[in-house]
N, C-alpha and C positions, 0 to 999 in steps of 0.2 A: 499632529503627525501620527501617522498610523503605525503600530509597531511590528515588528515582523518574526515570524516564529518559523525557526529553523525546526524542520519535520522531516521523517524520514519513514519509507514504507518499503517494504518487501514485495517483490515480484515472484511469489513461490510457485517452483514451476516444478510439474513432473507428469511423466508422460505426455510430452506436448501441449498442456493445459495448465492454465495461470491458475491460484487458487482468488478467491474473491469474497469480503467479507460484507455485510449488510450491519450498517448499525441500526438502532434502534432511533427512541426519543432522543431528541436534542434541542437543545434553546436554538440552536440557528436548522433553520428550516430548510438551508441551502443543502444541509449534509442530514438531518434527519431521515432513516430510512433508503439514504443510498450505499450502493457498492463502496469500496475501498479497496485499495492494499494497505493490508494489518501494517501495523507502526505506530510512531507517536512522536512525542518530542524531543529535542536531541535537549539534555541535561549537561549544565557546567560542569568544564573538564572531563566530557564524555565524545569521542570520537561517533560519526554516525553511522560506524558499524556494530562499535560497541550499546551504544542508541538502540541502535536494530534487533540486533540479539535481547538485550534486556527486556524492551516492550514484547516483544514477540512470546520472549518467554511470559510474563507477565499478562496480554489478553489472551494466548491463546496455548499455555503452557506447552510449548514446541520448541525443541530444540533446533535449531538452521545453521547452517554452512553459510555467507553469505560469498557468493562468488563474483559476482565486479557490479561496479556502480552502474546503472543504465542510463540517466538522463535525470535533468532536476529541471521543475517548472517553478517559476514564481505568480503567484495569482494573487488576485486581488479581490478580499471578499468584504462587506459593508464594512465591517470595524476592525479590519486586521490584513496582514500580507500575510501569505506563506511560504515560503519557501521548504519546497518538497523535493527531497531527493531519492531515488529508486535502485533498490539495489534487486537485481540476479539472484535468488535465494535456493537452496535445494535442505525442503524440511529432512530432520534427520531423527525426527521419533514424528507419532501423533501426534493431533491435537483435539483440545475442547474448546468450545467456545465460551468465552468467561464475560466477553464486554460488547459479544455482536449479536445478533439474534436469528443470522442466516449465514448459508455458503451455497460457494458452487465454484465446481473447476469449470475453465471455458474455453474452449479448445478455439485456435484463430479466428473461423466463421462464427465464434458462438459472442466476438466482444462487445457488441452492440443488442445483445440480448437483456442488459440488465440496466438500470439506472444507477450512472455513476454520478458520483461527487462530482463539481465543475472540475476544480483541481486534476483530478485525474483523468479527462478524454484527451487532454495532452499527451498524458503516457498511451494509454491506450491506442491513439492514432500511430505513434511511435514502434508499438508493440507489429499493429497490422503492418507494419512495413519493416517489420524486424525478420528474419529466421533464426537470427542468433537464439533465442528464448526453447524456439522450438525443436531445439536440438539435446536437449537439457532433460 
């Protein structure tokens, strides 16, 4: 039985553009080198806003607001499930990047310009048929 890992990612949005992280090396090849929303994993006895904020602070030394849940997908990858939940975020200082090796903000027509994680063209499909984000 395959186990499943409650995860949680940021939709960091400002000026009508999502922010977008690229990881690097990775043993699974699925997510090696592609986009994400920054996040991680939700830790015992830790709500997954609390989650949010901690990682965030953590890869990308950035302070956030998180402002409402967006939509969770559960996927299924060779050796594992995830369960990914998206929250709404408005950064509230800079950031550096500490654990990814790229970025890019991507304004509506730009979300199909990058290679995401499987995980995440759920959201993204969600996003293009969203305004709510874009008003943020």
């Amino acid at each position: 039985m395959k186990k499943t890992l409650e995860v949680v990612g940021a939709i960091i949005v400002d000026n009508a553009k999502i922010l977008a992280v690229k990881r690097g090396a990775n043993k699974n090849p699925k997510v090696a080198y592609k986009y994400e929303f920054a996040g991680g994993k939700v830790e015992a006895g830790e709500s997954k806003e609390q989650a949010l904020v901690r990682e965030l602070k953590e890869e990308l030394s950035c302070d956030i607001r998180v402002i409402n849940e967006f939509c969770d997908v559960l996927h299924e990858y060779d050796d594992v499930f995830v369960h990914l939940t998206v929250f709404i975020c408005k950064a509230l200082s800079g950031f550096e990047l500490k654990e990814h090796i790229d970025y890019k903000w991507l304004g509506n027509d730009e979300l199909y310009s990058v290679e995401w994680a499987e995980a995440d063209y759920v959201i993204i499909r969600s996003l293009e048929n969203s305004s709510e984000w874009q008003k943020i």
